[in-house]
C-alpha positions in Angstrom: 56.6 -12.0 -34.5 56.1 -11.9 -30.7 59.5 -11.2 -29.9 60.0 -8.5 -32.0 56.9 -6.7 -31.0 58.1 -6.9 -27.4 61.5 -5.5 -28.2 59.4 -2.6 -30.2 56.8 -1.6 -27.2 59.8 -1.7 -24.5 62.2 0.2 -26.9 59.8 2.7 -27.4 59.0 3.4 -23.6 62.4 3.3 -22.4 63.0 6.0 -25.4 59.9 7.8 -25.0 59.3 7.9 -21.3 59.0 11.6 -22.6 46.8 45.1 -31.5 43.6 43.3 -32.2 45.4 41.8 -34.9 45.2 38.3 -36.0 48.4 37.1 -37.8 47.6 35.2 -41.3 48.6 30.8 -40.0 50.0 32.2 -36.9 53.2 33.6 -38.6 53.7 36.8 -40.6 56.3 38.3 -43.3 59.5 37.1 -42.2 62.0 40.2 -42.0 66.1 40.1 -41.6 65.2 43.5 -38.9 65.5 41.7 -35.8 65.7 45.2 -33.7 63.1 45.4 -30.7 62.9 48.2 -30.5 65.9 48.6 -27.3 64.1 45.7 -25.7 65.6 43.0 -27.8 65.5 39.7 -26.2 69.4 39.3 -26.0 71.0 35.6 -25.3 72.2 36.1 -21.9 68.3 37.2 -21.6 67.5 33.7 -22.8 70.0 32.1 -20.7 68.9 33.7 -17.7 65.1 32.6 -18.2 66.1 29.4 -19.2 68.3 28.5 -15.5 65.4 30.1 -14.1 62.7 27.6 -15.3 65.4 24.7 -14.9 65.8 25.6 -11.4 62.3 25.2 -10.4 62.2 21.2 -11.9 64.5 18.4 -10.6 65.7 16.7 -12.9 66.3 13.0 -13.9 69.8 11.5 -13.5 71.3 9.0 -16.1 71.4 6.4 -13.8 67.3 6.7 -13.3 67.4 6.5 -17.2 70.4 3.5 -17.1 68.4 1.4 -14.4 65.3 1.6 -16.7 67.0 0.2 -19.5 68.7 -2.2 -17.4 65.1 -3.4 -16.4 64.3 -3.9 -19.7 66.9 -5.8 -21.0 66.9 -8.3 -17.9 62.8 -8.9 -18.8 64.4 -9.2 -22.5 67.3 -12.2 -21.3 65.0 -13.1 -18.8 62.8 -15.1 -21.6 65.8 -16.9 -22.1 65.0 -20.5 -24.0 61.4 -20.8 -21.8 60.3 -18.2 -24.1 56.5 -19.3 -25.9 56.2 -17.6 -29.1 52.3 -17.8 -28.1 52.5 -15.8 -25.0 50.3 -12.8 -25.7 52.5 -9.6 -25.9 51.1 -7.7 -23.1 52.0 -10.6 -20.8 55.4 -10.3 -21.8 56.3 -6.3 -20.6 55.7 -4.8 -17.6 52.8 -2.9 -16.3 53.7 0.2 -17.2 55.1 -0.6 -20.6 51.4 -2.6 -21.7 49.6 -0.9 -24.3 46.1 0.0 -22.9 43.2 -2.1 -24.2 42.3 -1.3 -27.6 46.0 0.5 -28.3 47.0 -2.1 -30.5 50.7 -2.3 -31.1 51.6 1.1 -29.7 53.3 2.7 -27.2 50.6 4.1 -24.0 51.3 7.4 -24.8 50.5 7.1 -28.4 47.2 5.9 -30.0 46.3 3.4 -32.7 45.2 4.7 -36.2 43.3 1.6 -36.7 47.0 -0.5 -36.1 48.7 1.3 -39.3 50.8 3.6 -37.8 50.7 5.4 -33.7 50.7 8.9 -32.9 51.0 10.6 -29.8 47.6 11.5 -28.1 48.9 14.9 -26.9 50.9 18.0 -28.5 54.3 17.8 -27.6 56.5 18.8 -24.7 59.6 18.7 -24.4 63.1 17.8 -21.6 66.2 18.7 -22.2 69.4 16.3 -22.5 72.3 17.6 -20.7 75.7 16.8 -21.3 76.1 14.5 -18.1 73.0 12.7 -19.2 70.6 14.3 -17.3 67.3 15.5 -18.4 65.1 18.2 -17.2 62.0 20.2 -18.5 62.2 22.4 -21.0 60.5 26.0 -20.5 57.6 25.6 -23.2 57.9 29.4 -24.4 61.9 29.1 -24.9 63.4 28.5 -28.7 65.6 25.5 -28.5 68.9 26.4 -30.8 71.9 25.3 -29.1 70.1 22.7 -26.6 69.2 18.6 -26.8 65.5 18.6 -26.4 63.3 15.4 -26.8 59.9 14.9 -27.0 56.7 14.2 -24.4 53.4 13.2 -25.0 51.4 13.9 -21.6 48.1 15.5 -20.6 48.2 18.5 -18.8 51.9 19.9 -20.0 52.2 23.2 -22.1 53.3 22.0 -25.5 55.9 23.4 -26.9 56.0 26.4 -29.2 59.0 28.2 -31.4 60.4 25.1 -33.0 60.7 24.7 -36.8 60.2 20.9 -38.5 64.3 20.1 -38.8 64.3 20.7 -34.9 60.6 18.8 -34.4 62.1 15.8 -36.3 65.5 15.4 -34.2 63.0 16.0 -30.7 61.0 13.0 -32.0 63.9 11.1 -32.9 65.3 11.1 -29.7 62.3 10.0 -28.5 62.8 6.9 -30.7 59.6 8.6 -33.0 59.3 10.3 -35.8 57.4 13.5 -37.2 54.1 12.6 -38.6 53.5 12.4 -42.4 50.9 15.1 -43.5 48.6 12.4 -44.6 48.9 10.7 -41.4 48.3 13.7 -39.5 44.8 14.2 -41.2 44.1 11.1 -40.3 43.9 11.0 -37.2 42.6 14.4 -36.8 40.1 13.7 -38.5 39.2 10.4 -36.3 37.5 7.4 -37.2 34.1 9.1 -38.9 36.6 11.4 -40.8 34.9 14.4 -39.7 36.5 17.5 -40.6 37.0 18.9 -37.1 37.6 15.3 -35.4 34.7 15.6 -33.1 32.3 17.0 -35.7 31.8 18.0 -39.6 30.4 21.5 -38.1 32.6 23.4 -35.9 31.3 23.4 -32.2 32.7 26.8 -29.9 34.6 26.2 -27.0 35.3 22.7 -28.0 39.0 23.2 -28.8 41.5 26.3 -27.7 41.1 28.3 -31.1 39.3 31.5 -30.3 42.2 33.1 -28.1 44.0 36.6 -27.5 46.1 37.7 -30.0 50.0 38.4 -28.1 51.4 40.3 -30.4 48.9 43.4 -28.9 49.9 42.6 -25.6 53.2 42.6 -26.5 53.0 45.8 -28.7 51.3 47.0 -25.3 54.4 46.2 -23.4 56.7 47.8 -25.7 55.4 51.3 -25.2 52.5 51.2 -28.2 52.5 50.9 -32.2 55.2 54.3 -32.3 57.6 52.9 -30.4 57.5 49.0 -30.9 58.1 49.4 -34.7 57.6 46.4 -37.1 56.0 43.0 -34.9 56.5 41.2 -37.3 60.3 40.4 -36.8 62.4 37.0 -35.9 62.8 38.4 -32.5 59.5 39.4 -31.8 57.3 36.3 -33.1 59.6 34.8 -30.9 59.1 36.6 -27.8 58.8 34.6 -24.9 56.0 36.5 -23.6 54.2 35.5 -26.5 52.4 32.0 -25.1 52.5 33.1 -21.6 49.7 35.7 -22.5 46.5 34.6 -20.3 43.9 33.3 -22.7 46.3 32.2 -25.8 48.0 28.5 -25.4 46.4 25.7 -23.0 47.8 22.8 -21.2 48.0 19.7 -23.2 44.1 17.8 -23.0 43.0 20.7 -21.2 40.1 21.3 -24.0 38.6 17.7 -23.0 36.0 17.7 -26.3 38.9 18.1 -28.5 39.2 15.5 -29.2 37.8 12.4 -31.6 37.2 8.2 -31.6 41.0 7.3 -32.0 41.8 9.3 -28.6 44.0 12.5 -29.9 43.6 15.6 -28.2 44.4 19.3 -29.8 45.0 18.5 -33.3 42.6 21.8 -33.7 43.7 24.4 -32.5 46.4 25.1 -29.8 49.6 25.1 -31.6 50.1 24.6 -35.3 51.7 21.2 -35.8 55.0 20.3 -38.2 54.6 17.7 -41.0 57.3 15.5 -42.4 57.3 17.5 -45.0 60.6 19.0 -47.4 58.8 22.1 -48.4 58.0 23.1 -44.8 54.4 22.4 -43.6 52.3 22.5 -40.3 48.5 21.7 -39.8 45.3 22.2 -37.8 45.7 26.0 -37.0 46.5 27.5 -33.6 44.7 29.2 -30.9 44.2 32.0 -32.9 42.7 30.6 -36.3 41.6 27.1 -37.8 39.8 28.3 -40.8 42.4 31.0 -42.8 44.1 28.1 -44.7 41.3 25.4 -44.8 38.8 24.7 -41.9 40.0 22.1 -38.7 41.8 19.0 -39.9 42.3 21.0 -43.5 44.1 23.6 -42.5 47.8 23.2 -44.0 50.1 26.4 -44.3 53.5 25.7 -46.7 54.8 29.3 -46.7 57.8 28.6 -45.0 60.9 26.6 -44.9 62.0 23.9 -42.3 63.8 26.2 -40.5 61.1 28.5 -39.6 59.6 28.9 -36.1 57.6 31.4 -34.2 55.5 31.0 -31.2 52.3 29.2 -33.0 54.6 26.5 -34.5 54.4 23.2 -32.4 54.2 19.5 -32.9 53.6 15.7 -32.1 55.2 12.6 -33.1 53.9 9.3 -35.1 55.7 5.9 -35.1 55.6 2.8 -37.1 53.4 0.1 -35.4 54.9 -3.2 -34.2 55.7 -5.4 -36.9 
């Protein structure tokens, strides 16, 4: 039982180490028109923001990565036959890979819903895997088709926006996670006292990011006004990477320190919607713009889109099984 807890706590670190108008759940009507109006965001656009970002974060070699797991599997071998079944399990990893106190039997960066399953304390961000093996951060405001992103659960990051579930479940993955269950998720939004914002049963202002600016009027702004920017409410334009870089819309990760509740999970009001494990294509917990249009704090659930679906209020976290 020991043994196969420790193997699960330093698996998981080695994995994880990473217009005044107020759009209904943070997307609108999808539309095939993906014209901007003759300021489309093109792909060599993308590309170009993209190396830009990359090129102001060094990044982390495979062998940084290879020497970490080579750590971890010489603590592993070096239990050899000495090993006592009775050694407690934090006494058996490293300091860095110890669950705090009271975690239970999950990861650091993940908390303890009362030691049924873990989820990560913060939205997710994400790094990118190149082909060599590197990895490197991921611009937070960048769609991630055609890249190898994983997930991160860290204060003070910008979470990620403009990913759909299917993408949110391989990022977790990779992380050696998984996307939470929408049960789960309410869980632990909901915190210990099961109150339906976390924190409280009566919403509190300022307590979480969910009374923002609206970026599609900045962005409208941008464009030349209503007459020339046309429909907002295309692929291309709820994609906009301008979108979450708008002052006043998306925080840093923990930035909103009273949102928050007993099992010591921050933003699950608020910020960025959050993906389900969920076939029909769900998120949760509104965005920075609205918590109360599909059901109020921890009950807010929109399912009008598929798993495919992303625009700039769609982001995520990951759960985990516990230790076994």
């Amino acid at each position: 039982m020991h043994e196969s807890r420790s193997r699960f706590l330093v698996g998981a670190m080695v994995v994880g180490a990473a217009f005044a108008v107020t759009v209904s759940s943070g997307c609108a009507r999808l539309s095939t028109d993906t014209a901007l109006a003759g300021t489309s965001v093109t792909s060599a656009g993308l590309a170009a923001v993209v190396s830009k970002a990359a090129s102001h974060a060094p990044a982390r070699s495979g062998d940084e990565r290879g020497a970490r797991v080579q750590r971890a599997e010489k603590g592993s071998r070096s239990l050899g036959s000495s090993f006592d079944p009775d050694t407690p399990v934090d006494q058996l990893l490293g300091e860095g890979d110890r669950p705090l106190a009271g975690n239970g039997l999950c990861p650091p960066d993940m908390a303890s819903i009362d030691d049924r399953f873990c989820v990560d304390r913060f939205e997710a961000s994400l790094v990118e895997i190149l082909p060599s093996g590197e990895e490197r951060p991921w611009a937070h405001y960048m769609p991630v088709e055609g890249h190898v992103v994983r997930a991160v659960s860290e204060r003070g990051a910008m979470p990620q926006g403009y990913i759909s579930e299917k993408q949110a479940k391989e990022a977790c993955g990779r992380s050696g996670k998984r996307l939470c269950r929408a049960a789960e998720w309410k869980t632990a939004c909901r915190g210990p006292e099961q109150k339906r914002f976390g924190y409280s049963d009566q919403l509190e202002a300022g307590r979480c990011n969910d009374h923002g600016r609206a970026p599609l009027g900045e962005l409208m702004s941008t464009l030349g006004g209503a007459s020339k920017a046309g429909n907002m409410y295309t692929w291309d334009k709820m994609n906009h990477p301008m979108l979450n870089q708008v002052d006043g819309t998306l925080a840093p990760t923990g930035a909103h320190e009273g949102c928050t509740n007993g099992y010591g999970v921050y933003d699950m009001v608020g910020n960025l919607h959050e993906w389900v494990d969920d076939a029909s294509g769900v998120f949760q917990g509104g965005y920075y713009l609205d918590i109360h249009q599909n059901g109020d704090g921890c009950g807010y659930r929109t399912d009008a889109h598929n798993t495919s679906y992303h625009d700039y209020s769609t982001g995520f976290r990951c759960c985990a099984d516990v230790a076994q």
